[in-house]
N, C-alpha and C positions, 0 to 999 in steps of 0.2 A: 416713127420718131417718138413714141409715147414712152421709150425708155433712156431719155435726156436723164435722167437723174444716173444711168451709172457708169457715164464718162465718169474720168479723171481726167486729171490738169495734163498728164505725163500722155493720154490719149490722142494732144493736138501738137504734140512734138514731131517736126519732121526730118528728127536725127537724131540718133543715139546717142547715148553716155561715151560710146566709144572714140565715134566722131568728133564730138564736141570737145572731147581732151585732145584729140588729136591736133584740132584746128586748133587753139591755144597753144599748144606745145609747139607746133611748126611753124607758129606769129611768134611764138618770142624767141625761138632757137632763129629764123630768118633774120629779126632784129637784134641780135646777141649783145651787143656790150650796151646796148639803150636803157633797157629795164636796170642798170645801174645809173646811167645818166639822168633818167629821171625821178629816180628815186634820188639825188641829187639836189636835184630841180627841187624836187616837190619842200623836200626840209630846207633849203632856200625860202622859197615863198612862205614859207609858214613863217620864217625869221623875219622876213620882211613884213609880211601880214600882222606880226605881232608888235613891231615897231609903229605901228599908225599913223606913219610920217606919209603925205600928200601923193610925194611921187609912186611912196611903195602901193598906194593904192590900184593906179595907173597899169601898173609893171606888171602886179598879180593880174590886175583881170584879163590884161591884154595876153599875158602866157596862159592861163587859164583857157582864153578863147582858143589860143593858137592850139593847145592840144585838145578840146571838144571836137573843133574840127577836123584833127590827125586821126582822133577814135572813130569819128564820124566816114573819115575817106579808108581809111587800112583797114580796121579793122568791121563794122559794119558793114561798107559798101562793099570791101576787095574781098572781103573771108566769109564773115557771116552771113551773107546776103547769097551765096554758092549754095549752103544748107539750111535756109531760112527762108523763104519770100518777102517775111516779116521786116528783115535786118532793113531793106530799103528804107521806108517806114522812119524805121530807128536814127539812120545816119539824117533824116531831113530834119528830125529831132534835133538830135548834136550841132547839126552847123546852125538852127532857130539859137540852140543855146549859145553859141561861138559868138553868131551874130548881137544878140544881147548883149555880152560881156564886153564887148568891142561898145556897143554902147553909152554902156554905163560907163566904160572908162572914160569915155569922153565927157558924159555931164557933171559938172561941180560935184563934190561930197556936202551934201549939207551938213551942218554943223550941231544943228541942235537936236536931232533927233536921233537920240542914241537907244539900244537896244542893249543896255549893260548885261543879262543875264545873258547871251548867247554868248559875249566876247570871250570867256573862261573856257565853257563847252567847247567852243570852235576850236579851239586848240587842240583840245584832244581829237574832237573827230576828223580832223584835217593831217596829225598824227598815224589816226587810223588808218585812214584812205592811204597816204602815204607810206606807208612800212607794213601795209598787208602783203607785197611781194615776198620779199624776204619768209614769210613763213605760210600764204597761200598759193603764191605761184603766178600772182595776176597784178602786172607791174601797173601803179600810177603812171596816167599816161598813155598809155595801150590799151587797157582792157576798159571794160564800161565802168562797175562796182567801185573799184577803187578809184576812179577820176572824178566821179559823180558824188563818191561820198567826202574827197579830201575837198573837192570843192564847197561842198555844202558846209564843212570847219571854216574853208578859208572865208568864205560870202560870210556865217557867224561873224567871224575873229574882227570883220570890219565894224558890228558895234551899228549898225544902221537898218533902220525898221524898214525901208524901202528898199532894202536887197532882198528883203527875204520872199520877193516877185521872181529875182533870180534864182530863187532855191525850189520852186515848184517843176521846172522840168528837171534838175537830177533827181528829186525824191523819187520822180517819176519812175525816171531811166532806173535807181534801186529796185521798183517794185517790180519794174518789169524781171529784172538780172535774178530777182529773190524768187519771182513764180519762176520762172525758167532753170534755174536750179535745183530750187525742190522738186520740179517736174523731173530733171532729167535724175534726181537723187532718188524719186520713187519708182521710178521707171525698172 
């Protein structure tokens, strides 16, 4: 063991580049007309997020939950979890995060404590997250990267220094999605 230093990241991968496209491609080909519908969805929520009217609050987190959990059961638990040991792991992440959004939907919005510099930002990166399918191939909604990150615009765009407790597990779920990429990208 005295030659830990010349792993790489791509050395604790337990599946190919090949595989890994493969499973994506036959999750959203099985789901076929969705990755439109919720690219749909998602510029919805972003309209209503940007509106900061009480009930759009409610709306977003609670659809927000409802799909952490859908990424969490389809696509970690049913797919990833087949070429991963890891995925398990992952999907108890997604519903902790489900679970919270369902939370927060329920406690009041306080009023006074606003986080004006993220409201502007959240828009674009909630943007991001949202219409990276169209030209990456990884539909808001389905896949981890883009649900985790339009979430992290939409929890911004609400403007409240107390969401931003709801943004430590997608940063998360990013970093993980980011080493696992460049892993299977050096591979």
């Amino acid at each position: 063991m005295s030659e830990w230093w010349t792993y790489r990241l791509s050395d604790f991968l337990m599946f190919s580049p090949a595989v890994y496209a493969r499973m994506v491609e036959r999750y959203h080909r099985e789901l076929a007309p969705l990755p439109w519908v919720l690219l749909a969805v998602g510029l919805v929520l972003i309209a209503w997020a940007a509106t900061r009217k009480p009930w759009a609050r409610g709306v977003v987190l609670i659809t927000l939950a409802m799909l952490w959990a859908w990424v969490g059961w389809a696509f970690h638990w049913q797919r990833h979890a087949q070429i991963n040991w890891a995925a398990q792991y992952l999907a108890w992440a997604w519903w902790l995060q489900a679970a919270l959004l369902v939370v927060w939907a329920i406690v009041p919005r306080s009023a006074n404590r606003t986080w004006p510099g993220a409201c502007h930002a959240g828009i674009a990166i909630a943007a991001l997250g949202v219409l990276l399918y169209p030209v990456h191939g990884h539909a808001f909604g389905l896949m981890p990267a883009p649900t985790a990150l339009a979430t992290l615009g939409l929890m911004a765009m609400q403007c409240q220094r107390r969401d931003k407790w709801l943004m430590v597990i997608p940063a998360l779920m990013l970093m993980v999605e980011a080493l696992t990429l460049w892993a299977i990208v050096a591979n």
